[in-house]
PDBQT receptor file of N, H, CA, C and O in Angstrom, charges set to zero:
ATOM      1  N   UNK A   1      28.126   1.156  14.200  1.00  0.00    +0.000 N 
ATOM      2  CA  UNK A   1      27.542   2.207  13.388  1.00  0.00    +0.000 C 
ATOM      3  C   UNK A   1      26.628   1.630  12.315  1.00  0.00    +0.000 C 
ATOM      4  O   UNK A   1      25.581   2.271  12.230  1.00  0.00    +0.000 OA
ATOM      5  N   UNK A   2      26.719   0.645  11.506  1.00  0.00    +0.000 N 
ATOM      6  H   UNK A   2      27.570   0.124  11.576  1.00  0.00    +0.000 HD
ATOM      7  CA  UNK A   2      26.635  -0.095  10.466  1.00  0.00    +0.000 C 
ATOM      8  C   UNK A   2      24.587  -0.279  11.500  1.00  0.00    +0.000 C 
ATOM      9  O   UNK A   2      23.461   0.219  11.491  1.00  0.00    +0.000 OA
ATOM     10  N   UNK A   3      25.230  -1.104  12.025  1.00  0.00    +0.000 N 
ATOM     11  H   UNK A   3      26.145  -1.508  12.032  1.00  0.00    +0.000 HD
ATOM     12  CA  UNK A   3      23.220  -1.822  12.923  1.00  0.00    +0.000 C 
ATOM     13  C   UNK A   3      22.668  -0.616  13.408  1.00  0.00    +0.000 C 
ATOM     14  O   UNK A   3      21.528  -0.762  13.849  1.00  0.00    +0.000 OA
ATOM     15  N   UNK A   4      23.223   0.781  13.474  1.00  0.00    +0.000 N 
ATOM     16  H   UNK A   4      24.149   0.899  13.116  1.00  0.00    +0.000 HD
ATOM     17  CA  UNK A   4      22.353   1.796  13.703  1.00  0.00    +0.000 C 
ATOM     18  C   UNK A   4      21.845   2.107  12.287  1.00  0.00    +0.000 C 
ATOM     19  O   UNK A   4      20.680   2.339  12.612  1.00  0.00    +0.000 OA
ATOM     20  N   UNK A   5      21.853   2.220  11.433  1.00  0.00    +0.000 N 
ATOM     21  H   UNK A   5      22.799   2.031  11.170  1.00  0.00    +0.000 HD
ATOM     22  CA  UNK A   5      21.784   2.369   9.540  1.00  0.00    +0.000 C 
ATOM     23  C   UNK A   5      20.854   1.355   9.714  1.00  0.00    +0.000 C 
ATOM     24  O   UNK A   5      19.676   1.627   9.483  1.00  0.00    +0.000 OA
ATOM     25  N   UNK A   6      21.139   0.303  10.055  1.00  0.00    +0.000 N 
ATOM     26  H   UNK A   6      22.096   0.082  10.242  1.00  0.00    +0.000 HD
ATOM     27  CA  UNK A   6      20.305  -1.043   9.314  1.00  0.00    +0.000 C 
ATOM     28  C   UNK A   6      18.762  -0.941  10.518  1.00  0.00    +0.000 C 
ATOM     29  O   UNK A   6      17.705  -1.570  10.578  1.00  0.00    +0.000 OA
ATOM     30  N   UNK A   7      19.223  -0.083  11.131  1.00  0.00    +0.000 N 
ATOM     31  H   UNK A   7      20.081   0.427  11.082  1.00  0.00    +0.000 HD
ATOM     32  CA  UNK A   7      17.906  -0.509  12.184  1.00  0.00    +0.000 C 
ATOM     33  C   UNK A   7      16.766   0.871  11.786  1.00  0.00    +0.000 C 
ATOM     34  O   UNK A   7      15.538   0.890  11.871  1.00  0.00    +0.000 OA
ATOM     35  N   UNK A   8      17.372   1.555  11.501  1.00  0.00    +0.000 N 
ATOM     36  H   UNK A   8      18.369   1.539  11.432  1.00  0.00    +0.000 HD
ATOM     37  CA  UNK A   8      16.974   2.850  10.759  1.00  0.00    +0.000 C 
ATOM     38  C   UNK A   8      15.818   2.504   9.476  1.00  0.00    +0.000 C 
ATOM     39  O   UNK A   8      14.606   2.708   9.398  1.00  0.00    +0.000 OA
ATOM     40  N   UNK A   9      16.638   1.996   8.703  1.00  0.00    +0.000 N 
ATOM     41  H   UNK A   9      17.623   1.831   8.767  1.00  0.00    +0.000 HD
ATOM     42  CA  UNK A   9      15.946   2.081   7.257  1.00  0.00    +0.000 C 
ATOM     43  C   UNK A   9      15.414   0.569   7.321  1.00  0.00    +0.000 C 
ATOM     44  O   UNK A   9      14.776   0.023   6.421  1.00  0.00    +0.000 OA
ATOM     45  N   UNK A  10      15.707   0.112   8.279  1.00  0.00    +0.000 N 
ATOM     46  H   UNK A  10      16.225   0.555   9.011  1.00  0.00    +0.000 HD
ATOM     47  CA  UNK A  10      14.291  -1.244   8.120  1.00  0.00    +0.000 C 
ATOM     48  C   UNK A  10      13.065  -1.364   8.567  1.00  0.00    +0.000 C 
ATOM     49  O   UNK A  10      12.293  -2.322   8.607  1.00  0.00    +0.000 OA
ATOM     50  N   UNK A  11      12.959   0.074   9.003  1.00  0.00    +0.000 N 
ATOM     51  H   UNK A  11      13.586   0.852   8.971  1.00  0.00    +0.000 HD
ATOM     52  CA  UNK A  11      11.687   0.123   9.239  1.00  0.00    +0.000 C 
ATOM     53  C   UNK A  11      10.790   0.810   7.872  1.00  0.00    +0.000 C 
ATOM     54  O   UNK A  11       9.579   0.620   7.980  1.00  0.00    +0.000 OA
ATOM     55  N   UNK A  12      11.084   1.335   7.009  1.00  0.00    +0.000 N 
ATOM     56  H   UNK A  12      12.068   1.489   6.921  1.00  0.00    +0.000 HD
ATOM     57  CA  UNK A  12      10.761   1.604   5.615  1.00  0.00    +0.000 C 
ATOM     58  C   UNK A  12      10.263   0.605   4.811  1.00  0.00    +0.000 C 
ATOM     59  O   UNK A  12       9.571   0.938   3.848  1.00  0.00    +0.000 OA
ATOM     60  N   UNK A  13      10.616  -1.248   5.154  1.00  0.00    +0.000 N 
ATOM     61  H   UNK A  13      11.178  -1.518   5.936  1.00  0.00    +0.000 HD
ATOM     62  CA  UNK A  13      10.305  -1.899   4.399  1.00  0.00    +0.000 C 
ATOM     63  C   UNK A  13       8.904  -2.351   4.462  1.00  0.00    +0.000 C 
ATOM     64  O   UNK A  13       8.609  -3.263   3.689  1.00  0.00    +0.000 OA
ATOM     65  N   UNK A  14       7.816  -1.803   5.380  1.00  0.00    +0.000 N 
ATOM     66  H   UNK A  14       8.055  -1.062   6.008  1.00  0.00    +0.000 HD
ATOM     67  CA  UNK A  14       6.162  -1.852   5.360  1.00  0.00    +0.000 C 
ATOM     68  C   UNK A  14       6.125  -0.748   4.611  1.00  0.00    +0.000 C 
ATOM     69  O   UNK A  14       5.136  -0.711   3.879  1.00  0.00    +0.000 OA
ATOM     70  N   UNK A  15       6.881   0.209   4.526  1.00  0.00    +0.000 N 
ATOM     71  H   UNK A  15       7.685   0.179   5.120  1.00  0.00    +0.000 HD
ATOM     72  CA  UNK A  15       6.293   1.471   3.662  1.00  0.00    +0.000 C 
ATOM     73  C   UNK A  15       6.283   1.314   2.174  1.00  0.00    +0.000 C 
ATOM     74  O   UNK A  15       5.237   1.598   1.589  1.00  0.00    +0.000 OA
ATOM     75  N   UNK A  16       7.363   0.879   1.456  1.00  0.00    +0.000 N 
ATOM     76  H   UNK A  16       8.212   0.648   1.930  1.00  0.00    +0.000 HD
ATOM     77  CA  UNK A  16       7.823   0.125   0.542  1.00  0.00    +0.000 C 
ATOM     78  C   UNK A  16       6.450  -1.130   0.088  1.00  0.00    +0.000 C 
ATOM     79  O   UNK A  16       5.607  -1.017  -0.801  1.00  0.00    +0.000 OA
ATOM     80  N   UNK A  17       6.555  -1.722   0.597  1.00  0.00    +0.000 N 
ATOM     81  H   UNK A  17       7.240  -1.815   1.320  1.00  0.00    +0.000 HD
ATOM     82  CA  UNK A  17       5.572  -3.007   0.494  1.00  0.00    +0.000 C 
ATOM     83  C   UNK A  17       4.034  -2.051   0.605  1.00  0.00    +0.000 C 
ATOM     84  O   UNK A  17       3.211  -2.275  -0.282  1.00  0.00    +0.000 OA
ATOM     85  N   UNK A  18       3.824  -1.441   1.238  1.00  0.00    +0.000 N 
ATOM     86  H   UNK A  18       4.493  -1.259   1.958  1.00  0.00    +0.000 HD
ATOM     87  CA  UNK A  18       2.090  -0.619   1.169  1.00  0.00    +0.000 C 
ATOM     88  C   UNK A  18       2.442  -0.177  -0.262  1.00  0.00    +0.000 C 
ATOM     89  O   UNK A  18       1.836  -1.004  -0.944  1.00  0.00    +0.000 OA
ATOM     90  N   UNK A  19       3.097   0.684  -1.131  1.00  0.00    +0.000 N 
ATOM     91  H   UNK A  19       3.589   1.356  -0.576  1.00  0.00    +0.000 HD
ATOM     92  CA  UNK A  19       3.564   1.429  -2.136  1.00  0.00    +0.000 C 
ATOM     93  C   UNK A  19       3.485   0.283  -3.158  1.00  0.00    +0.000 C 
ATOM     94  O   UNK A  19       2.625   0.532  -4.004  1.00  0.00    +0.000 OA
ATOM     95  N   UNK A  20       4.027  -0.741  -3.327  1.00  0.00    +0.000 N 
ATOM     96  H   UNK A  20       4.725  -0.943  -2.641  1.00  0.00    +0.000 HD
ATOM     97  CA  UNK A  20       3.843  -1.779  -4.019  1.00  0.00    +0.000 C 
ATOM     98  C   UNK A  20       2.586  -1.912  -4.120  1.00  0.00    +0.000 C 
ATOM     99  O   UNK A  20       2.033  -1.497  -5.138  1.00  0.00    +0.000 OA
ATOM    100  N   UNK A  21       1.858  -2.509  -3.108  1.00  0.00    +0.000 N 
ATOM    101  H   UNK A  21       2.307  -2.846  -2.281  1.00  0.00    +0.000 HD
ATOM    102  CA  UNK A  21       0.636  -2.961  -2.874  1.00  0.00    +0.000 C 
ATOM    103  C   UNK A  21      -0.618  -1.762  -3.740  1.00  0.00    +0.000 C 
ATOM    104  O   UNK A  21      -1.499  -2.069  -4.543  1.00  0.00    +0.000 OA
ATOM    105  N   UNK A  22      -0.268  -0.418  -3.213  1.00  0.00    +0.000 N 
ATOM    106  H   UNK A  22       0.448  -0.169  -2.561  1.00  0.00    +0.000 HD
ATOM    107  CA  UNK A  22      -0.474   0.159  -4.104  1.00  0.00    +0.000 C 
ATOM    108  C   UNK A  22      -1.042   0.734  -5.857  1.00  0.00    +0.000 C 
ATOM    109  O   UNK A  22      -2.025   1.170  -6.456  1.00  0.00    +0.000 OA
ATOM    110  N   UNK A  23       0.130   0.414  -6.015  1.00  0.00    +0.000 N 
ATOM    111  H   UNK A  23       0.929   0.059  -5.529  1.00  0.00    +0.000 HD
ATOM    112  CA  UNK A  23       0.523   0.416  -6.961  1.00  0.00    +0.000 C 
ATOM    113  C   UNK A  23      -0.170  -1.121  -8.261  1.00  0.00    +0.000 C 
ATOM    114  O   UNK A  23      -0.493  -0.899  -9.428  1.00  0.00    +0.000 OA
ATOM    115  N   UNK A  24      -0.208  -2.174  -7.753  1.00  0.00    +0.000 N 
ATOM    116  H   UNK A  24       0.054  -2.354  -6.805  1.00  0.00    +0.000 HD
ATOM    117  CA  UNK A  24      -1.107  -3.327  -7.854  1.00  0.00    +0.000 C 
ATOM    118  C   UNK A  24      -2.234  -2.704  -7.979  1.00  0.00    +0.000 C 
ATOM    119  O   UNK A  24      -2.774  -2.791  -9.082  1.00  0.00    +0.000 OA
ATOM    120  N   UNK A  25      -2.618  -2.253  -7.375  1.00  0.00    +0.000 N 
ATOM    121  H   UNK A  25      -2.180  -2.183  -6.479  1.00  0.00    +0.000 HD
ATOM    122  CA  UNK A  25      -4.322  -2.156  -7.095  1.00  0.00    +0.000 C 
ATOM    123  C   UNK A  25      -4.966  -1.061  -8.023  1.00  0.00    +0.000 C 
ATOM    124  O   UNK A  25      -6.111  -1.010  -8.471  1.00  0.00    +0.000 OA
ATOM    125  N   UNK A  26      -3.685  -0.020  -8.220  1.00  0.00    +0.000 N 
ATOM    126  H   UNK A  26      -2.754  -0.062  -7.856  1.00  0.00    +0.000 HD
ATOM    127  CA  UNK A  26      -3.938   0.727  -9.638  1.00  0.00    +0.000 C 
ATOM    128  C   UNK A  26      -4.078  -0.041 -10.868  1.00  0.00    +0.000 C 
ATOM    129  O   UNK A  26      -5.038  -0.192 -11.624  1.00  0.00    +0.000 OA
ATOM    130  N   UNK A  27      -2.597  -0.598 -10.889  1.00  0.00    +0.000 N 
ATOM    131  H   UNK A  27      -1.818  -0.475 -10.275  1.00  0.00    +0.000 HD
ATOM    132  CA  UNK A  27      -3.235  -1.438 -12.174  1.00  0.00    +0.000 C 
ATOM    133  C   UNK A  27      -4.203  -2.579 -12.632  1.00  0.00    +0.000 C 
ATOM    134  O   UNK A  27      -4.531  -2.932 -13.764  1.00  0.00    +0.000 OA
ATOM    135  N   UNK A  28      -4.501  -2.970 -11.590  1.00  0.00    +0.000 N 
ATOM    136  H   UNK A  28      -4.234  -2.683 -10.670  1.00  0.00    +0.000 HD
ATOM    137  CA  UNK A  28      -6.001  -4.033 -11.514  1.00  0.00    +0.000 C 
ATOM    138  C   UNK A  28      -6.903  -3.201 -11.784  1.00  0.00    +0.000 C 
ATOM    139  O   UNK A  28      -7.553  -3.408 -12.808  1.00  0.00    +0.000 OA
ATOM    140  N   UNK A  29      -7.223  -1.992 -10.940  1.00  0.00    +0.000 N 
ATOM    141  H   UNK A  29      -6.695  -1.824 -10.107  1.00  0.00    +0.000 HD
ATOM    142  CA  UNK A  29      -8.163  -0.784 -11.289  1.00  0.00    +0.000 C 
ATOM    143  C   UNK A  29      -8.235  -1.047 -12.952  1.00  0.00    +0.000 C 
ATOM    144  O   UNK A  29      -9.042  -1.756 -13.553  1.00  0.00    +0.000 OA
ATOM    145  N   UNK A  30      -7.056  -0.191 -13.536  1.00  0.00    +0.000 N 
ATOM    146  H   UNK A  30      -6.400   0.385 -13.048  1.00  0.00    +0.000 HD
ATOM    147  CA  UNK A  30      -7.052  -0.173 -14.856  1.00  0.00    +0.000 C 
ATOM    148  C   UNK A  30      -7.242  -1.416 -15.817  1.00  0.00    +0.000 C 
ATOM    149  O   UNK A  30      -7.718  -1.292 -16.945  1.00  0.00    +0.000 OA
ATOM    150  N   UNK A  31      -6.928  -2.342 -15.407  1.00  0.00    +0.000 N 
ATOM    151  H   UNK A  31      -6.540  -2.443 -14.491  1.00  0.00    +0.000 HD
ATOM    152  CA  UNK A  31      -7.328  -3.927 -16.000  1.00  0.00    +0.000 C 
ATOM    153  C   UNK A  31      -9.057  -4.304 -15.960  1.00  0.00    +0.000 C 
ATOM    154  O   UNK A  31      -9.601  -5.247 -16.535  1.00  0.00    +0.000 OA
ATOM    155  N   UNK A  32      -9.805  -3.095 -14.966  1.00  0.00    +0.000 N 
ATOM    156  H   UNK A  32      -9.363  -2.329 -14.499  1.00  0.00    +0.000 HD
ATOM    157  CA  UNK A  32     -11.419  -3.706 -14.561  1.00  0.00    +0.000 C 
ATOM    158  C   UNK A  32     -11.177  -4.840 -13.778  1.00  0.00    +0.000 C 
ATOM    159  O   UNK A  32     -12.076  -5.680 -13.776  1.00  0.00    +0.000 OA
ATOM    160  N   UNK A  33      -9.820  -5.141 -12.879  1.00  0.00    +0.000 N 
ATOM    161  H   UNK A  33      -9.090  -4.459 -12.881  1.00  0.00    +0.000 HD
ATOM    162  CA  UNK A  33     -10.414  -6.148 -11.941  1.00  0.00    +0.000 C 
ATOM    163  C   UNK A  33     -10.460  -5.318 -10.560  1.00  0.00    +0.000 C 
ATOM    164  O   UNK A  33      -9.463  -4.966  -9.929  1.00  0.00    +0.000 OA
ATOM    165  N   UNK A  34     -11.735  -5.082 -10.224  1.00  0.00    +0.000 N 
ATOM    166  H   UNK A  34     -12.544  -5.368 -10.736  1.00  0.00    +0.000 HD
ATOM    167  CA  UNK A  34     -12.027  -4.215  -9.060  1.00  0.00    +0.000 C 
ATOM    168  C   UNK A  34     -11.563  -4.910  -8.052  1.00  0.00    +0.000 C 
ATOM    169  O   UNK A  34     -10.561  -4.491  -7.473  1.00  0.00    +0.000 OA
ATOM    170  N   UNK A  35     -12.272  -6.271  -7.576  1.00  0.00    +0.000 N 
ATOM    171  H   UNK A  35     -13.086  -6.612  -8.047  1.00  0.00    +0.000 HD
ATOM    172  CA  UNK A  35     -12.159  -7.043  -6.559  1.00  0.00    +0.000 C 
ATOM    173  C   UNK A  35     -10.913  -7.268  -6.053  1.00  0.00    +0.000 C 
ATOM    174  O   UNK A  35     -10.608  -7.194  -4.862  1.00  0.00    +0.000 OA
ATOM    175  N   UNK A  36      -9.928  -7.646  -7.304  1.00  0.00    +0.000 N 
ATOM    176  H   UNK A  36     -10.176  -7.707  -8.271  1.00  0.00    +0.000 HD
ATOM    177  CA  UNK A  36      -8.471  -7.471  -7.036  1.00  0.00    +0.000 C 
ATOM    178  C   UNK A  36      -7.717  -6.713  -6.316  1.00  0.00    +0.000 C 
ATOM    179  O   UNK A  36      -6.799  -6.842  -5.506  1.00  0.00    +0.000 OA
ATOM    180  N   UNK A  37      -8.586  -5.527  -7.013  1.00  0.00    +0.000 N 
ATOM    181  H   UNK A  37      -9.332  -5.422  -7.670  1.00  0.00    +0.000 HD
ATOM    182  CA  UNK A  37      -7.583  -4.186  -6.472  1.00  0.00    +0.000 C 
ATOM    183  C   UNK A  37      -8.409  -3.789  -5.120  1.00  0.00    +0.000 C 
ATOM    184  O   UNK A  37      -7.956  -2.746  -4.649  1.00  0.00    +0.000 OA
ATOM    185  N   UNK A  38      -9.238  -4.200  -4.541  1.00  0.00    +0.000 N 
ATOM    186  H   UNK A  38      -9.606  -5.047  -4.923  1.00  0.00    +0.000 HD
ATOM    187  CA  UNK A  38      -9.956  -3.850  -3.341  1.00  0.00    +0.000 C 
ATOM    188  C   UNK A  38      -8.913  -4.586  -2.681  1.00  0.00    +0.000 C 
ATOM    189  O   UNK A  38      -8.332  -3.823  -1.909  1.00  0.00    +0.000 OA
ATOM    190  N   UNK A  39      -8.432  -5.737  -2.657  1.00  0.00    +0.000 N 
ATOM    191  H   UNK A  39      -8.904  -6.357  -3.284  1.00  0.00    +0.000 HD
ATOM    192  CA  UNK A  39      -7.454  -6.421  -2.127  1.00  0.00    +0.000 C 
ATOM    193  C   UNK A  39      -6.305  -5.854  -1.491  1.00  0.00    +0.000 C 
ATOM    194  O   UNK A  39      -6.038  -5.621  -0.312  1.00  0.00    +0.000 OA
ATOM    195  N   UNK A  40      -5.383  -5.608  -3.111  1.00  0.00    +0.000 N 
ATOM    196  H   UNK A  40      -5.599  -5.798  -4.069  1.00  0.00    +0.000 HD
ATOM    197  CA  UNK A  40      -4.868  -4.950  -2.615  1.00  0.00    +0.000 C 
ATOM    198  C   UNK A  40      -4.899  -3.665  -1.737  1.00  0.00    +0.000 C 
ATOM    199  O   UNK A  40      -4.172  -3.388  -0.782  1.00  0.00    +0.000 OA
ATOM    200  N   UNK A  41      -5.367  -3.335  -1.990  1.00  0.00    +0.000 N 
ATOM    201  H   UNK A  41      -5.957  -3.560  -2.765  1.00  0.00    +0.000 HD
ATOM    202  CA  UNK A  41      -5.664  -1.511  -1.374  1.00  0.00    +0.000 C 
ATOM    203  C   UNK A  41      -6.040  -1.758  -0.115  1.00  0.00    +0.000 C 
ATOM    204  O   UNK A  41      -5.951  -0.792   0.642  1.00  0.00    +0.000 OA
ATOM    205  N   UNK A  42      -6.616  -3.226   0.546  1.00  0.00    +0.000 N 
ATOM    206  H   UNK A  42      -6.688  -4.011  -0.069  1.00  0.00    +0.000 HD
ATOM    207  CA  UNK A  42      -7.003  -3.001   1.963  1.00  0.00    +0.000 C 
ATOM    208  C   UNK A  42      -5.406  -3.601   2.421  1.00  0.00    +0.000 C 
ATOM    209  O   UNK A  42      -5.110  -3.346   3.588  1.00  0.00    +0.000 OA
ATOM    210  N   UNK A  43      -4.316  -4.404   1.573  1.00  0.00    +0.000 N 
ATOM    211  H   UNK A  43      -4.557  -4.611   0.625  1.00  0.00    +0.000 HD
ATOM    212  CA  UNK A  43      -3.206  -5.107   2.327  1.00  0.00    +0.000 C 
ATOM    213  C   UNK A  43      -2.429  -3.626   2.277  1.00  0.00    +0.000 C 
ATOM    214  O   UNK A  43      -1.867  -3.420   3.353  1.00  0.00    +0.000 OA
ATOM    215  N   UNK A  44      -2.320  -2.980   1.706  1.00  0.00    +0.000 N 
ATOM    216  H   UNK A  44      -2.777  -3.146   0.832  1.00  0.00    +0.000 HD
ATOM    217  CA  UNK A  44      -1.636  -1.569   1.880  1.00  0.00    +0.000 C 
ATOM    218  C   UNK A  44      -1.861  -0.905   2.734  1.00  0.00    +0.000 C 
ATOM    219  O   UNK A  44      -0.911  -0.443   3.365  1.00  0.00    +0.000 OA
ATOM    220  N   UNK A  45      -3.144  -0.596   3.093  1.00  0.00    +0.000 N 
ATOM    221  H   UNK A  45      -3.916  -0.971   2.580  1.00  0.00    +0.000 HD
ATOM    222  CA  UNK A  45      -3.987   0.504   4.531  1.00  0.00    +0.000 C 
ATOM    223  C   UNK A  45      -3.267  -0.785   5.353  1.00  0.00    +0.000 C 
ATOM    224  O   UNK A  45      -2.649  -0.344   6.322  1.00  0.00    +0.000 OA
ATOM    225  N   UNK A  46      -3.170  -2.329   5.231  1.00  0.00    +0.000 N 
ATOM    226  H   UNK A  46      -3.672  -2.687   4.444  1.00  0.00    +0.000 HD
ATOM    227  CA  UNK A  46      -2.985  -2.693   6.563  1.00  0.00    +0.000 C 
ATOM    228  C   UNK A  46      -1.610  -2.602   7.164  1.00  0.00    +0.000 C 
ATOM    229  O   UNK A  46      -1.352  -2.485   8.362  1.00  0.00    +0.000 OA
ATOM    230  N   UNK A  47      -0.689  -2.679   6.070  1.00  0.00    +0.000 N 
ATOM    231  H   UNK A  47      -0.899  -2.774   5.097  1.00  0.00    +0.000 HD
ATOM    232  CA  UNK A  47       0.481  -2.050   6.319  1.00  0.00    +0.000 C 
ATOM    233  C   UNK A  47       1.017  -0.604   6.741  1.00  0.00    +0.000 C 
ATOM    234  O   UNK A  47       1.983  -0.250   7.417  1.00  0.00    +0.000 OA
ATOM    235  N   UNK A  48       0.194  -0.040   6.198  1.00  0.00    +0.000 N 
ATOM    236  H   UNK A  48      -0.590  -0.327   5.649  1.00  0.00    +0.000 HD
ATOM    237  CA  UNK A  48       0.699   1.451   6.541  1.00  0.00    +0.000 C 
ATOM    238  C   UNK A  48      -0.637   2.112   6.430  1.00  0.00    +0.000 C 
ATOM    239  O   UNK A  48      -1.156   2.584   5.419  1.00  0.00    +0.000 OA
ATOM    240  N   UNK A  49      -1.050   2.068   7.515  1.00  0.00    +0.000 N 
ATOM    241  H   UNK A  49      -0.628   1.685   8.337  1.00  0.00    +0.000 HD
ATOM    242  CA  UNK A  49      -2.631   3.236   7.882  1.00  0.00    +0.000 C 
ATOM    243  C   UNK A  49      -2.317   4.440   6.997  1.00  0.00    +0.000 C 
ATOM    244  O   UNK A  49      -3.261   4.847   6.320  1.00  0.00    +0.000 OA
ATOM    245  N   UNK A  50      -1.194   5.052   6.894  1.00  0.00    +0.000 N 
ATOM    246  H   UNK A  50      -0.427   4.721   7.444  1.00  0.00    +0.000 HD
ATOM    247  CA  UNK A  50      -1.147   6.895   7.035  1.00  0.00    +0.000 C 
ATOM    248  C   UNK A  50      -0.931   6.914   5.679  1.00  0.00    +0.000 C 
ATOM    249  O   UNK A  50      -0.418   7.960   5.283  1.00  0.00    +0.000 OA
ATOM    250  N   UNK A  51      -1.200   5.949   4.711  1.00  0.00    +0.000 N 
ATOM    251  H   UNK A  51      -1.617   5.099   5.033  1.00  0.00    +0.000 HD
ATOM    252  CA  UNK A  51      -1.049   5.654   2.825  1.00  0.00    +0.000 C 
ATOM    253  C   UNK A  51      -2.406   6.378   2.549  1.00  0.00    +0.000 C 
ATOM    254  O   UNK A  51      -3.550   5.959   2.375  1.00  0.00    +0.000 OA
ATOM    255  N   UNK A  52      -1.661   8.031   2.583  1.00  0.00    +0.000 N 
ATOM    256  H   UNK A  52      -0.731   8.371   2.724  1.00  0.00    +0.000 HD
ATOM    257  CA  UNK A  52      -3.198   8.644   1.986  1.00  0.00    +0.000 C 
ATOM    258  C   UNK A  52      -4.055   8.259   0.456  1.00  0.00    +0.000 C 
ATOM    259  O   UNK A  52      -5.250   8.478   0.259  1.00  0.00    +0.000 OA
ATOM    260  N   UNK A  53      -3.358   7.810  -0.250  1.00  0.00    +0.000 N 
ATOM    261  H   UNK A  53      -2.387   7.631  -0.090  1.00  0.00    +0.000 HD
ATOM    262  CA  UNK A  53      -3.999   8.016  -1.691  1.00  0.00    +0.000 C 
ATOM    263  C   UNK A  53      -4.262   6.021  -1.495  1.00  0.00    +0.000 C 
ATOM    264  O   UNK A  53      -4.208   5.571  -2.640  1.00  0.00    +0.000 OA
ATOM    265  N   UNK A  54      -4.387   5.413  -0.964  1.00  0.00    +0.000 N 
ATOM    266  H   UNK A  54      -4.431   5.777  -0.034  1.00  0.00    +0.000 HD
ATOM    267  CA  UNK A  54      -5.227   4.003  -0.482  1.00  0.00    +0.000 C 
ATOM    268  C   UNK A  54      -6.105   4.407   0.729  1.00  0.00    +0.000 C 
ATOM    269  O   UNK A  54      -7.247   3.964   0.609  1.00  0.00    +0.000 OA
ATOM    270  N   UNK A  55      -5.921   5.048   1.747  1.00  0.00    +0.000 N 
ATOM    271  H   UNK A  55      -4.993   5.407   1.845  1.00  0.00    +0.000 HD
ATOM    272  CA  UNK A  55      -7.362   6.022   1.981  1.00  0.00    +0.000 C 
ATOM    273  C   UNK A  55      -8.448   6.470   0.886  1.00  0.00    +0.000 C 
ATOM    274  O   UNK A  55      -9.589   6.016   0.815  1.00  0.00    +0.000 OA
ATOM    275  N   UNK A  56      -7.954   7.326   0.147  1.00  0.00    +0.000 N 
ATOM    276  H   UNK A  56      -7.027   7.695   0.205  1.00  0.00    +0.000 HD
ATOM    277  CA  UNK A  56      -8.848   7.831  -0.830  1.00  0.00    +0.000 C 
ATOM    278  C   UNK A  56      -9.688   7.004  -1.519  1.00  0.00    +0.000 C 
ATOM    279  O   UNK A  56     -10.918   6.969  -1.509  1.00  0.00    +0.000 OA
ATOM    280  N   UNK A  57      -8.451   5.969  -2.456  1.00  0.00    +0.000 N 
ATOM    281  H   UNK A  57      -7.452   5.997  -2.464  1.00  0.00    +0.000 HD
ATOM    282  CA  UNK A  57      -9.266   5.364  -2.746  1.00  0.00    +0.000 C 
ATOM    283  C   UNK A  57     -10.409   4.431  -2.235  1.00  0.00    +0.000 C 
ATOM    284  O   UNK A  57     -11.554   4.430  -2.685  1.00  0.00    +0.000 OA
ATOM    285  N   UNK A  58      -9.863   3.515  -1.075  1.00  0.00    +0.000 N 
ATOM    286  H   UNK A  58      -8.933   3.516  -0.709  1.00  0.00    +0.000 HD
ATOM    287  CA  UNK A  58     -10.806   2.879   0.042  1.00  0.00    +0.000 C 
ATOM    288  C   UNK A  58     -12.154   3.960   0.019  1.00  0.00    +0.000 C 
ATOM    289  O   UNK A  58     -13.248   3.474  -0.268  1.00  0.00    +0.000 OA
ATOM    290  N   UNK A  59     -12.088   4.940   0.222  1.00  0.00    +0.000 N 
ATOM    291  H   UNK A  59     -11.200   5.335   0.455  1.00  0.00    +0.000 HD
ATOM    292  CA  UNK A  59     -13.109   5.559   0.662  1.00  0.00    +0.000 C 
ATOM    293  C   UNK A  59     -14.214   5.898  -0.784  1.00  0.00    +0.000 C 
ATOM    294  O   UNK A  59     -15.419   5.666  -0.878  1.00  0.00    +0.000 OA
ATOM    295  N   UNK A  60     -13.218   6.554  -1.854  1.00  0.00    +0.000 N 
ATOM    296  H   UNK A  60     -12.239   6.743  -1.777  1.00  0.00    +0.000 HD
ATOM    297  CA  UNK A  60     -13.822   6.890  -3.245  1.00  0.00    +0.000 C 
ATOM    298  C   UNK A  60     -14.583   5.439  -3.553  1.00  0.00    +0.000 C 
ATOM    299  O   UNK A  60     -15.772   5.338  -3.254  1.00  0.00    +0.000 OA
ATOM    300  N   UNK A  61     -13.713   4.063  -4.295  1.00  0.00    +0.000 N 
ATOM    301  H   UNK A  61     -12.747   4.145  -4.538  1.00  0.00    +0.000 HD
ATOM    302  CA  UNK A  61     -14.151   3.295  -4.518  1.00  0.00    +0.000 C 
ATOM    303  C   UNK A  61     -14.707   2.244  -4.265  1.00  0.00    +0.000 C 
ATOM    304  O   UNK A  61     -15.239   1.618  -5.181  1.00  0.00    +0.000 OA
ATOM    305  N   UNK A  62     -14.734   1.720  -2.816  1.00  0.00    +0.000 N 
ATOM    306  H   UNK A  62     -14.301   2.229  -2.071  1.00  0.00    +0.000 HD
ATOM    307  CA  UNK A  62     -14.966   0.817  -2.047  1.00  0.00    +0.000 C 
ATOM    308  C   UNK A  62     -15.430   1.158  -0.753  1.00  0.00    +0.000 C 
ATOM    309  O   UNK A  62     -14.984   1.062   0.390  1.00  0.00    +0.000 OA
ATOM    310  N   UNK A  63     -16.340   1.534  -1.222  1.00  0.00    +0.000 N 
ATOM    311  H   UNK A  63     -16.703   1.611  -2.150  1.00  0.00    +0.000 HD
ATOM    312  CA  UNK A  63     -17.364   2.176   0.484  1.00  0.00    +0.000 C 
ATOM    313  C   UNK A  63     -18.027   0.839   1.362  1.00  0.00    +0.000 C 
ATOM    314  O   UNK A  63     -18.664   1.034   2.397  1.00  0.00    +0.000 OA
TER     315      UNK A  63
């Protein structure tokens, strides 16, 4: 029962890590380091395509 749980919620840990990644790239935003946060924001889309608000931004700030 236990490795059905663990096989479950380990797939959450790219979702987790895009959200982080995220989250980085906001606050670089807010620091003025753009380049930084372009970084991040593309290792997030590469983790998790369906990270709408790293869409957005990809698209808003980094055309």
């Amino acid at each position: 029962m236990v490795r059905k749980i663990d096989g479950f919620f380990g797939s959450f840990g790219c979702v987790n890590r895009a959200h982080c990644y995220y989250l980085m790239a906001l606050g670089n935003i807010g620091l003025g380091n753009r380049e930084k946060a372009a970084g991040f924001i593309e290792e997030a889309v590469s983790l998790e395509p369906s990270h709408m608000m790293c869409r957005i931004f990809k698209k808003t700030f980094y055309k």
